[in-house]
C-alpha beads as a LAMMPS data file, in Angstrom:
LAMMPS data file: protein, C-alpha beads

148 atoms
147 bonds

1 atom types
1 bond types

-500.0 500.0 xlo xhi
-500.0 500.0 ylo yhi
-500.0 500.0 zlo zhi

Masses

1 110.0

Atoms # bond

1 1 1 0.000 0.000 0.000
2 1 1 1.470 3.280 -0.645
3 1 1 2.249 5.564 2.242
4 1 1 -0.008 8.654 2.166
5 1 1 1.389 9.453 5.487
6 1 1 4.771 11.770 6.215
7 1 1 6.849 11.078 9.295
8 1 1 5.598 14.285 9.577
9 1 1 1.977 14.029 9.918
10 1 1 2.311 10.892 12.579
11 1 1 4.888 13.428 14.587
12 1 1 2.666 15.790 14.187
13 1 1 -0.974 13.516 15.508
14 1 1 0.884 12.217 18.314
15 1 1 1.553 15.770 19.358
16 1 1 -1.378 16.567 19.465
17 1 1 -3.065 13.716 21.530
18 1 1 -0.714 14.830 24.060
19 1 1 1.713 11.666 23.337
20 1 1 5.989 11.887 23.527
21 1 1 6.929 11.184 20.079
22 1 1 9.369 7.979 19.910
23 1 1 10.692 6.192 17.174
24 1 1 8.173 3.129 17.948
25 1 1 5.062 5.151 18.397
26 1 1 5.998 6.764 15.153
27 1 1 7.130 3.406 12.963
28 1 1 3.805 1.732 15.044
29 1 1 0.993 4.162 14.270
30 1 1 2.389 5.080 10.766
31 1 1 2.264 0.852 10.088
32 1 1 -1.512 1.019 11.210
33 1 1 -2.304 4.324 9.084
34 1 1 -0.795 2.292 5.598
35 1 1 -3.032 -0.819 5.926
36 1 1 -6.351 -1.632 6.246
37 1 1 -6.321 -5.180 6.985
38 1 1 -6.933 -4.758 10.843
39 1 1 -3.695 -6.187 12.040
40 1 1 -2.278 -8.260 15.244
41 1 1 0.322 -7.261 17.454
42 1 1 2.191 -10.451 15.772
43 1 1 1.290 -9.023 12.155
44 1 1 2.183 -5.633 13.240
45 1 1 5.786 -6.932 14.602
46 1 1 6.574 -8.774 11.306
47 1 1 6.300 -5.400 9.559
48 1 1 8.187 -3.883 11.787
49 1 1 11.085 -6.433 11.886
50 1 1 11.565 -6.997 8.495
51 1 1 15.166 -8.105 8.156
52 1 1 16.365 -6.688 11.669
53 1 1 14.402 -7.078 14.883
54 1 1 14.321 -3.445 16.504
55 1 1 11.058 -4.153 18.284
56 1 1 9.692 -6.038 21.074
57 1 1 6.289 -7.719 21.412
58 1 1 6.151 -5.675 25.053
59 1 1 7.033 -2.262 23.492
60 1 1 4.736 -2.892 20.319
61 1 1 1.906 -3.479 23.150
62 1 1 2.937 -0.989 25.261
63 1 1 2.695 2.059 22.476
64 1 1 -0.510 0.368 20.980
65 1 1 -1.898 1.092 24.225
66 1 1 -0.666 4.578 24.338
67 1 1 -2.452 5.276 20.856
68 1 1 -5.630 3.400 21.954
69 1 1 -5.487 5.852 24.849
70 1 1 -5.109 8.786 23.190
71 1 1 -7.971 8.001 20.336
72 1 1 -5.859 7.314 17.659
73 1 1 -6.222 3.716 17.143
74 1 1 -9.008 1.199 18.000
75 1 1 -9.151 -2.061 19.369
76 1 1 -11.661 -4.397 17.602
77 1 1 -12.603 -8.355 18.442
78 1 1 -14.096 -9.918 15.882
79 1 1 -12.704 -13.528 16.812
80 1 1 -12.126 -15.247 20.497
81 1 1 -9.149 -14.767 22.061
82 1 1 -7.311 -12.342 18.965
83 1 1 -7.689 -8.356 19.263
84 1 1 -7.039 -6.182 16.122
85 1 1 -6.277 -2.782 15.689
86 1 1 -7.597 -0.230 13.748
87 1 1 -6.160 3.104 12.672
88 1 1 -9.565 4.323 11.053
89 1 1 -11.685 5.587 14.362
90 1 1 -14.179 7.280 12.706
91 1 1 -17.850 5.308 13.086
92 1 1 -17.851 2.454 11.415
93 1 1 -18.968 -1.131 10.870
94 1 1 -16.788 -4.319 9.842
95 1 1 -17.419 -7.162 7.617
96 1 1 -15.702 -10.004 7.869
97 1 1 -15.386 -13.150 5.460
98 1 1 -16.187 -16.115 6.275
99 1 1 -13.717 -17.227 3.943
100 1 1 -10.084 -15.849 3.701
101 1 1 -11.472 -13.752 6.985
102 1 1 -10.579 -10.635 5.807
103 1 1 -12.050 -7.735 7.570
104 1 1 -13.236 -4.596 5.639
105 1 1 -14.483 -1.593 6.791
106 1 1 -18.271 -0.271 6.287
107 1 1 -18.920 3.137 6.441
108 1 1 -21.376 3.854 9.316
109 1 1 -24.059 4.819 6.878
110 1 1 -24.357 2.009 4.458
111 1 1 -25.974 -0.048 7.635
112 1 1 -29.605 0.595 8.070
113 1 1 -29.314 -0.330 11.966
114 1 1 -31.951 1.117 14.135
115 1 1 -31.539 0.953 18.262
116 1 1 -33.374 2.320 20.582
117 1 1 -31.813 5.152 23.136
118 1 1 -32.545 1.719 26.119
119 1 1 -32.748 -2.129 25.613
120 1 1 -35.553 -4.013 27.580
121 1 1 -34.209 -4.680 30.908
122 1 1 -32.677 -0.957 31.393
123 1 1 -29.444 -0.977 29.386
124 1 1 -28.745 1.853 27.952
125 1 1 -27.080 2.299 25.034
126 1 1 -24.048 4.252 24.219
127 1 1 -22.632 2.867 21.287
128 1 1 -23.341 -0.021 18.920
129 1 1 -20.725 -1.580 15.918
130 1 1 -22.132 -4.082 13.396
131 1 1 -20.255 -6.962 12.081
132 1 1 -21.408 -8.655 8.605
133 1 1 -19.967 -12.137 7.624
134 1 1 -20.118 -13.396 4.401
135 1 1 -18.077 -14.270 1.440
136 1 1 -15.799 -11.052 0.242
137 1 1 -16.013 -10.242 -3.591
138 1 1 -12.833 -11.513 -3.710
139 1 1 -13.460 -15.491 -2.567
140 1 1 -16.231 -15.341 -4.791
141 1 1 -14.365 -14.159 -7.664
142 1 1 -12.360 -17.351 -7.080
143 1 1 -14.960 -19.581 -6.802
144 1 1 -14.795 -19.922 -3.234
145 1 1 -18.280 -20.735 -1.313
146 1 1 -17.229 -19.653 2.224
147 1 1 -17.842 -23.259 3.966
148 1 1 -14.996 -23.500 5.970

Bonds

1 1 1 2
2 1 2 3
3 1 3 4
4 1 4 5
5 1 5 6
6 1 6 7
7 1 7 8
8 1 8 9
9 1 9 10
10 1 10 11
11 1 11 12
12 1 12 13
13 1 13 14
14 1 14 15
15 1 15 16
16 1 16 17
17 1 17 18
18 1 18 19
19 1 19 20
20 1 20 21
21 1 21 22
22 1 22 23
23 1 23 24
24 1 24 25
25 1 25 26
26 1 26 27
27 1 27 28
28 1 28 29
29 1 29 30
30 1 30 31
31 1 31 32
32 1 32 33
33 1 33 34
34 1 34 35
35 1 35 36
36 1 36 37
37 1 37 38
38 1 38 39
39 1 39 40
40 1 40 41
41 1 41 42
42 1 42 43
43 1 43 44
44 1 44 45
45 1 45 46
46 1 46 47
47 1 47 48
48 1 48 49
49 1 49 50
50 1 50 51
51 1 51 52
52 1 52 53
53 1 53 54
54 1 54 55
55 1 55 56
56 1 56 57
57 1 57 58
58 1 58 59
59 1 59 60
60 1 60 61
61 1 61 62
62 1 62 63
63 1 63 64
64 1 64 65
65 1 65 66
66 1 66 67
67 1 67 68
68 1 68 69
69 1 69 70
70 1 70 71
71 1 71 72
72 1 72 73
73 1 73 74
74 1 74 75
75 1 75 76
76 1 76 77
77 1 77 78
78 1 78 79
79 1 79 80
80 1 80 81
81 1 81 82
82 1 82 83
83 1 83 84
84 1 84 85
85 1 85 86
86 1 86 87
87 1 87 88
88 1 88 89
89 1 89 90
90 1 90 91
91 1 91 92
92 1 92 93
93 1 93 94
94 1 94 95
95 1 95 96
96 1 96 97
97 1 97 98
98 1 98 99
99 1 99 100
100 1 100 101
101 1 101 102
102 1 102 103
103 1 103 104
104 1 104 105
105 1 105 106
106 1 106 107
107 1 107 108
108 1 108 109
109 1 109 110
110 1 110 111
111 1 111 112
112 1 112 113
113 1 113 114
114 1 114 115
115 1 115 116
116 1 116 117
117 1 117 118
118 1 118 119
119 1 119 120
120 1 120 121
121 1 121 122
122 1 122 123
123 1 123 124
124 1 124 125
125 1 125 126
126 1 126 127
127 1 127 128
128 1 128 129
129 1 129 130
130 1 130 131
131 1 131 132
132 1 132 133
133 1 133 134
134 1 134 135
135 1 135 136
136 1 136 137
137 1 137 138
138 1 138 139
139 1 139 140
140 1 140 141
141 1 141 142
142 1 142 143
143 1 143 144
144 1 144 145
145 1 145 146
146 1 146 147
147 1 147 148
């Protein structure tokens, strides 16, 4: 994916959430902002490490943590026992296939969801994220039926 992002631009968001700019938060959050495919800590780490391990798994939690924090990034569990991060933290829904699992974003409006401002029972609601599974355009392109 090409980098749309400067060096720049990360220095200058983790500024502004308040956050001490080091070369991991920068080389961590600039990894999340050039891919969309909702990565692991381990996938995350193999970028970074490419070649030369500079990184370890406790520092690449440790300033994940520090940009969930401060907004910037987004944890998201779509599967038991794996958490995923997400650089987009605008409002939005996720599908995921069924298939290759691949997660893609869906923008917030293209879901016609409708809750209530309470649940029965008194729960109130603050927040709600969708998740779609299916078969991606992709695995279907290939011929692949999503019965895994």
């Amino acid at each position: 994916m090409t980098n749309v992002y400067t060096s720049d631009s990360v220095v200058e968001a983790l500024r502004h959430k308040g956050l001490r700019v080091t070369p991991q938060r920068v080389a961590v959050y600039n990894n999340l902002l050039e891919r969309s495919d909702h990565p692991t800590v381990d996938q995350i780490m193999g970028d970074l490490n490419q070649g030369l391990p500079i990184s370890s798994k406790a520092t690449v939690y440790s300033t994940l943590s520090s940009l969930r924090e401060a907004g910037l990034v987004r944890e998201i569990l779509l599967e038991e026992g794996v958490t995923r991060y997400d650089s987009n933290v605008a409002p939005h829904h996720h599908f995921r296939c069924t298939s290759c699992k691949c997660i893609i974003d869906v923008p917030w409006n293209a879901l016609n969801v409708s809750l209530a401002a309470s649940l029965p029972g008194g729960h109130a609601v603050s927040s709600h994220e969708v998740t779609v599974y299916g078969v991606c355009q992709s695995c279907q392109s290939a011929g692949d039926s999503g019965k895994n």
